[in-house]
N, C-alpha and C positions, 0 to 999 in steps of 0.2 A: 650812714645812709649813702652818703657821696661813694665811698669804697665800695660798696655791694652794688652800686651804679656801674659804676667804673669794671668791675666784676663779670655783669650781665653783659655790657657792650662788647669787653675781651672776647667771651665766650659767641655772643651771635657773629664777630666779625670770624669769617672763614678764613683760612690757612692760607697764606701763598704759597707758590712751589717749591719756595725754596725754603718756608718755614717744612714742610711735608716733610721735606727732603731730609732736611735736620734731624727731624725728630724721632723717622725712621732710622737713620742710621746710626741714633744716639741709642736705639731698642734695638740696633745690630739685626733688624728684619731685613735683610736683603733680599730673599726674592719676594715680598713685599715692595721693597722699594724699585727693587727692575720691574715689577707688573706696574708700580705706577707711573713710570718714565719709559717705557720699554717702545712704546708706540706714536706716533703723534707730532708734527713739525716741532724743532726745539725752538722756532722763530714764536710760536705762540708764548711761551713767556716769556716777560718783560729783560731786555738784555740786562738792567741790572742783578737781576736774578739767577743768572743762566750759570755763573759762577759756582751760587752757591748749590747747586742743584750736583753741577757736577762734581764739585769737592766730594760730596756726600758720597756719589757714583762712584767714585774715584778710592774714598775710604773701604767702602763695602768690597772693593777688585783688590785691596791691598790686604783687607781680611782672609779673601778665601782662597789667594794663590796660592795658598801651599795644601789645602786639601780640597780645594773643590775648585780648578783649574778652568773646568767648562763654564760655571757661573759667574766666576772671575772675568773672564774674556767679555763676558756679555754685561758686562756690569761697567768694565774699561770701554767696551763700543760707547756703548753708549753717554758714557763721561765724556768719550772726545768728540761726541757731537752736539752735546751743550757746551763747551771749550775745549777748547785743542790745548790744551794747556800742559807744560811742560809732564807734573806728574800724571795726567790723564793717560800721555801717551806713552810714560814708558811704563803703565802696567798695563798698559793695552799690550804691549811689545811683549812683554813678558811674559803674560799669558797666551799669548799668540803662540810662543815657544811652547809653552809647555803642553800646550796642545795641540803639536804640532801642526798648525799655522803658519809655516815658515812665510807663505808668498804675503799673509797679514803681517809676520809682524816684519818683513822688508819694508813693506810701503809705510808702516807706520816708523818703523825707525825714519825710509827717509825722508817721512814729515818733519820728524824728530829735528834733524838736520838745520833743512831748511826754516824752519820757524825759530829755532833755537843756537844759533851758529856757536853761541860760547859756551854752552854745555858740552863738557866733553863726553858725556855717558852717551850719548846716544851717536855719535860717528866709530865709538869704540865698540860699540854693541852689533851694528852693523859691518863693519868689517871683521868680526869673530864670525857673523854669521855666513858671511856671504867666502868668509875660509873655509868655513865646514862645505858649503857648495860647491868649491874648488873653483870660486870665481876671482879668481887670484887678484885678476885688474880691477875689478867692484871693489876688493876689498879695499885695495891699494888708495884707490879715490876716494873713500869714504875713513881709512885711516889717519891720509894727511890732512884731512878735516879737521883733528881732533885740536885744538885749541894747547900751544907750547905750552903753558903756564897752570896748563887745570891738573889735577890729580890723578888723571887717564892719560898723561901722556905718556912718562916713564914706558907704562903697557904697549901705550899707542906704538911707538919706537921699534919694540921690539917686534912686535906684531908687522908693524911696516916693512921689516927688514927679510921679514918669512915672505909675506908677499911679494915684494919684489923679484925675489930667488925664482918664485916658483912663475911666477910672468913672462921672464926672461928662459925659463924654461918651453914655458907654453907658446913661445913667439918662436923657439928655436923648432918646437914639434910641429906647429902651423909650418914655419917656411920649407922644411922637409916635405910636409903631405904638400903643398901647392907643388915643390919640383919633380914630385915625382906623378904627380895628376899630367902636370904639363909635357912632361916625356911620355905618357899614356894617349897623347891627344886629346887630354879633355881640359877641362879648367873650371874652378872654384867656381860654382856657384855662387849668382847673385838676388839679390830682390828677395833671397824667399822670404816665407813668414815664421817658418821654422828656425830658432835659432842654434847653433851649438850652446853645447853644458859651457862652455867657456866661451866668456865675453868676446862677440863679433867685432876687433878691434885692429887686426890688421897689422903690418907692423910696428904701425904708431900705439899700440897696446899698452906700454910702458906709460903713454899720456891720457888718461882716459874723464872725463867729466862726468860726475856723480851725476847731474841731471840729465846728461842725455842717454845716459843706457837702458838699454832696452828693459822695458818690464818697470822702471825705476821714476817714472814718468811724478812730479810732485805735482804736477797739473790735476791727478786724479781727483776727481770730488769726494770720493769715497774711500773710508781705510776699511781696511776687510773686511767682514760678511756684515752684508745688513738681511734682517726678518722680515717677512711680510707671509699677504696670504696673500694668491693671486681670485681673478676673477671663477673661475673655475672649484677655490675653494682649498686649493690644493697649498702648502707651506712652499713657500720661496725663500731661500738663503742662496745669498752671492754674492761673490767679489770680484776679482780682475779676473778671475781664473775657473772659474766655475759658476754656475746658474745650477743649485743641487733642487730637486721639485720633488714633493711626497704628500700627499694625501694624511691628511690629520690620523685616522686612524683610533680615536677616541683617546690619544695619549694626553698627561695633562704637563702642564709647564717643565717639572723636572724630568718626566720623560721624554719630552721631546728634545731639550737641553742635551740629555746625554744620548739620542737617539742621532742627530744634528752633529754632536761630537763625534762620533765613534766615524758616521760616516764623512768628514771634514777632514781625520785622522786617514782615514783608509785613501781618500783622492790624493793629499797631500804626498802621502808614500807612494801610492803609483805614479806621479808627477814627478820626482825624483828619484824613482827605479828606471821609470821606462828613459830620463835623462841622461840616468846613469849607465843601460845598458847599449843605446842606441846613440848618445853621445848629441841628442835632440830632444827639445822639448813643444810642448804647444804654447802659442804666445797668444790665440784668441780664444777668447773664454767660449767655453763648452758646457752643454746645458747637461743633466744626470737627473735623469727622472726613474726613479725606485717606486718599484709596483708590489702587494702581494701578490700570490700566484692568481689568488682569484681576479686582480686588478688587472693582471696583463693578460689573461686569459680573455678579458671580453674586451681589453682592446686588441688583440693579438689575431685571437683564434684560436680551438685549439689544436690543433699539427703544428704551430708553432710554440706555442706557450709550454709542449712534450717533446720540443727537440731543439731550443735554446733557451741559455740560460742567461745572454744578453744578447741585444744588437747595437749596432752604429748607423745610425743614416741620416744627411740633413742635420747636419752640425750637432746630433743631439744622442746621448747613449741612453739606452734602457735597460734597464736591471729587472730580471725577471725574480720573483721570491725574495726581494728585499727589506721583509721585514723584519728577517733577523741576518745580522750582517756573519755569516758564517765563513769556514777561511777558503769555500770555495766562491761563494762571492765576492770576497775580495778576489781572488784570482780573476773573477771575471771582469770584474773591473779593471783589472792592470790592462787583461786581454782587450776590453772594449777602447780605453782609454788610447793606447797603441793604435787603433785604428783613425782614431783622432787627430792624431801626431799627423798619422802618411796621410791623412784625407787634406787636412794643412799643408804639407810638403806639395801636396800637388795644386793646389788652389783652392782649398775648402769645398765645401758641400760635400759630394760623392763622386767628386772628381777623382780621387785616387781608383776607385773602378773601373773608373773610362779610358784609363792612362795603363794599370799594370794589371797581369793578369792575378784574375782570385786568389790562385794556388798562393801566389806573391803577398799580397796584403794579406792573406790569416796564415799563411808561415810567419811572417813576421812576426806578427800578434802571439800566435802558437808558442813561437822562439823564447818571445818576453814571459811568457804564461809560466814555462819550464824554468827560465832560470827563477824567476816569482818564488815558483814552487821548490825550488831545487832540489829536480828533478832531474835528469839525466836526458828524458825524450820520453818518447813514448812507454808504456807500464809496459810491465814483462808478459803480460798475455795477451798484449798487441804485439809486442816485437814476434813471440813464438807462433800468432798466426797466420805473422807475414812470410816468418821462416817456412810455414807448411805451403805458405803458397808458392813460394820458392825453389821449395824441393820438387814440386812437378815438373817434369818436362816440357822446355818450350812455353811456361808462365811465368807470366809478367806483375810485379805490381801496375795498378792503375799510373799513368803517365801523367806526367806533367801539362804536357800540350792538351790534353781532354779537359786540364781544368781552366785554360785559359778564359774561358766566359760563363762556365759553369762552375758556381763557387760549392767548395766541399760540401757543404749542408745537404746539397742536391744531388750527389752523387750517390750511390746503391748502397755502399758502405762508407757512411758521412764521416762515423769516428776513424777510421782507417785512413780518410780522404786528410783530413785535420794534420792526423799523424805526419801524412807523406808530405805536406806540403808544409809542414816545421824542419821535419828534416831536410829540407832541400836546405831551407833558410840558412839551420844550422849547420849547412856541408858551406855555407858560403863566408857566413860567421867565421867559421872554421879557417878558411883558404886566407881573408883577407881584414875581418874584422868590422867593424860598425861603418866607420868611414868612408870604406868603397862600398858598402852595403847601400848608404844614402845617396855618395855622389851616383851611383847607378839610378836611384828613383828620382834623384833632379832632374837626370839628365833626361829620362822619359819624358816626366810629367811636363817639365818646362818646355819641349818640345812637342807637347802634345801628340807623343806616339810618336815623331818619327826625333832621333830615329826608335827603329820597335824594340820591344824593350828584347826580340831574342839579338838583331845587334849590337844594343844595349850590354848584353851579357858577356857578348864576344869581346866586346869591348873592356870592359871592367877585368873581366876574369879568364879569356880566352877560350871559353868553354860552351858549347851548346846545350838545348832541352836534353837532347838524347842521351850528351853527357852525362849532365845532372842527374837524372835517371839511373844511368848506371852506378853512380856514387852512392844515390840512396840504397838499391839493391845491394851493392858490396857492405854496406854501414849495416844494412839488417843483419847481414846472415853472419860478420864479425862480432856481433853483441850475444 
């Protein structure tokens, strides 16, 4: 009688969280177990608890790394926000990788770091990664971290030794571009918010401190993407680097999972192509809000919603037809994302419109589009229309100077306007490379037009509109 007592009371007494936690991931239900942690302050349960909740979170991210990479991730967030706990975080990190999360699992390694000083996995895991970046000084700081005596250091060693090399490299290519900027009459940009792909370090680069670099900040309250819904009803995912926003769409948890990935995937890579092609990147998170067509058409309109396929304006891009990420939306995103960059380079908002002419800011974008695509430039039945208009007598292509405040979209022939005003970019690519491509739009923007960006040009490259002009004519009817 006492035991079927005893029995009854077990049974009415309800689960704690961490019993839940348990027993879900002893029945290996994990999404299950992320739908009943996935939401909700982790301060609600009792801190002795909070442990075992995560272990469990933790187990379930260590399950499914190797075939289910997206669930994994979301299984690791949310482990490290009931404990930050050494394994919590490096399958967060891990997953981060694998789904391609780089800018996640940086900050999670350098939680990793800091919360963990004697682990040597996690200073060694970050400086592999931050080599792949070709951030040679990050890596160097976050290698000599790696504790003499642990198992990673042998690696560590050798690792540090590559870094090193390639630092003393990149201080010797830095003090080169500064002498040869300063015999051009100009000088190194400061202040901006844009940073080079290589750590802003000066030539004391060789000495660099893991916590103060840029991006690297362990102040962060947050490690990579957190979920929510906002008031509007619309799905929020973001971290240091993006605010991604999309309307439910009737999808149910594992679609939206790999919906949320594919598109996380696709920012990530344009964040390090447009770094890699432009030698900059954006350092203040940008919002990416993904519409069906029908969704952008009634906030759009439609004359626009039939003749873009993204925009940029007011720190935010939009994605027109993004409900299936196909590979010309990706491209469009690289191209939107580029405008990002230069709208940052000049002071954020839409300040980069105010500063350089149209032609300038969607060549740029255009520039990055082509190599994206790799592409050559314009398609063969643009270049040959522009040859017919060539071969008239006394006909011009459209100029440059017409597009100074009227941006290509607005011109007669918009796909041609595109065209012309990539190619310039790409005439300029060509002449002098990313470098003088940028210090030219510091030098604008941070002067706020003066001086204008066409003595801007003279400056940089010796060369006028008119020139330019002539360059892209000669480039057409040579292809």
């Amino acid at each position: 009688m006492r035991s079927l007592l005893v029995a009854l009371l077990v049974t009415a007494t309800p689960q704690t969280p961490a019993q839940k936690a348990k027993e879900l991931s002893g029945r290996k239900s994990w999404e299950e177990l992320y739908l009943a942690f996935s939401s909700g302050d982790a301060t609600t349960v009792p801190s002795e608890q909070r442990a075992g909740v995560s272990g469990a979170l933790v187990k379930g991210c260590q399950a499914l790394l190797k075939d289910d990479a997206v669930m994994a991730y979301s299984l690791g967030e949310r482990a490290a926000v009931f404990e930050e706990s050494a394994p919590a975080l490096r399958c967060l990190a891990s997953a981060a990788r694998k789904t391609e999360q780089r800018a996640a699992a940086e900050a999670t390694l350098v939680k990793g770091v800091t919360l963990f000083p004697k682990d040597g996995g996690f200073p060694l895991e970050l400086g592999k990664l931050l080599l792949e970046e070709q951030d040679s000084a990050g890596a160097q700081a976050a290698l000599e971290k790696v504790p003499p005596r642990t198992r990673e250091a042998a690696e560590a060693k050798k690792l540090l030794q590559q870094a090193r090399q390639q630092t003393l490299q990149e201080d010797s290519a830095r003090a080169e571009a500064s002498r040869i900027e300063k015999q051009l009459g100009g000088s190194p940009a400061r202040g901006s918010q844009t940073r080079p792909a290589s750590a802003q370090a000066g030539d004391d680069s060789t000495v660099v401190a893991l916590e103060t670099r840029p991006g690297m900040s362990v102040r962060t309250p947050r490690v990579g993407f957190e979920s929510g819904v906002n008031s509007l009803g619309m799905r929020v995912r973001a971290n240091s680097r993006y605010v991604i926003t999309y309307f439910n769409n009737d999808r149910d948890f594992a679609q939206r999972a790999e919906y949320e990935g594919r598109i996380v995937e696709i920012l990530e890579t344009a964040h390090h192509f447009v770094q890699k092609v432009l030698g900059e990147t954006r350092e203040q998170p940008v919002t990416i809000v993904l519409y069906t067509s029908a969704e952008f058409r009634t906030v759009f309109g439609d004359k626009v919603a039939n003749t873009v396929a993204g925009r940029y304006f007011n720190n935010a891009i939009h994605i027109n037809n993004a409900a299936e990420m196909t590979s010309q939306t990706k491209a469009t995103i690289v191209h939107e994302y580029v405008h990002a960059v230069m709208a940052e380079s000049c002071g954020g908002g839409n300040l980069d419109t105010a500063y350089l002419p149209m032609w300038f800011s969607e060549g740029v974008a255009m520039f990055v589009e082509w190599k994206y695509l790799d592409v050559p430039g314009p398609m063969p039945d643009m270049v040959e229309r522009m040859q017919s208009i060539l071969a008239m007598p006394e006909v011009h292509l459209v100029n440059l100077r017409t597009m100074t405040k009227i941006a290509p979209i607005k011109m007669g022939n918009a796909e041609m306007a595109y065209d012309i005003s990539g190619m310039a970019v790409q005439e300029l690519m060509r002449r002098e490379g990313a470098y003088r491509l940028m210090a030219l739009t510091r030098d604008v923007c941070r002067g706020r037009g003066q001086p204008s960006f066409d003595k801007a040009l003279m400056t940089h490259y010796g060369m006028t509109l008119d020139d330019l002009d002539k360059e892209i004519e000669e480039s057409v009817q040579k292809r």
